[in-house]
N, C-alpha and C positions, 0 to 999 in steps of 0.2 A: 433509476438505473437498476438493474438485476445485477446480482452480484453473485459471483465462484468463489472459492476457495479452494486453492489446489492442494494438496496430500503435504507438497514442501512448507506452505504456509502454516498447516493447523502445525508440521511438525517444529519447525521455526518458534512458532507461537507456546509450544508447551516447553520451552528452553527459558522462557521472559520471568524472572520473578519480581521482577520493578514494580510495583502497584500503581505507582502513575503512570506508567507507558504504556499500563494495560487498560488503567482509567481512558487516555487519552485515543488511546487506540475503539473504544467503546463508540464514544463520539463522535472518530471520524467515520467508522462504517455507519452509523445513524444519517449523521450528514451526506455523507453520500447515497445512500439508500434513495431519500428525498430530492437529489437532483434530476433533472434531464437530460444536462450538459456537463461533462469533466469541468469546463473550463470556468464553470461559473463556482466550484468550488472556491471556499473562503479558505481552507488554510494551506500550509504551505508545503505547494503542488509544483513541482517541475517536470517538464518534458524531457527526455533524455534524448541526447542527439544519436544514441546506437542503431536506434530501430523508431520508425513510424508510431507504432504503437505503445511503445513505454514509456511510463508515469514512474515517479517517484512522489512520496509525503514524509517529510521531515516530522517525527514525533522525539524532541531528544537526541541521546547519544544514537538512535536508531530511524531506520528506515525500510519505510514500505516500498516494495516493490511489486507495481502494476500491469498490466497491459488491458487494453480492450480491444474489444470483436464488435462491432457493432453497438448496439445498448448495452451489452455486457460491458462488466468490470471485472478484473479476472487477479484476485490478490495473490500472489506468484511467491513474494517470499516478504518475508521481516527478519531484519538480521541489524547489527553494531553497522555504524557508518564502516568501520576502518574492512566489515568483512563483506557487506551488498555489493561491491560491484565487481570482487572476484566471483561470485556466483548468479548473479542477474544485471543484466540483459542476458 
């Protein structure tokens, strides 16, 4: 799959001083890099019922927030579970 990063993402991401959430976070954009299909991702991947196209991945106290367009994958935010879904979908 081709992967984005949108401006909220990198800026989200330089908020993180966890080193395993950013270890974790390493391997799942590896992982996904290498698929063809969201849905054959191995870890722990949810569909969100807001919108067609948004994904969520539990890393921890946090989470990614996805969408895709086609073969893209478009990583939209990482943020505290208690704060992702005042700000994404």
């Amino acid at each position: 799959m081709d992967l984005k990063f949108e401006n909220s993402f990198k800026r989200d991401l330089k908020k993180i001083k966890d080193k395993n959430v950013l270890e974790e976070l390493k391997k799942v954009i590896k992982g996904l890099e290498e698929l063809n299909e969201l849905r054959n991702f191995k870890g722990n991947l949810k569909k969100l019922r807001s919108g067609k196209n948004f994904w969520r991945i539990r890393i921890g106290d946090y989470r990614i927030g996805l969408e895709t367009e086609g073969n893209t994958l478009i990583f939209v935010r990482i943020l505290p579970r208690k704060e992702i879904y005042k700000y994404f979908p």
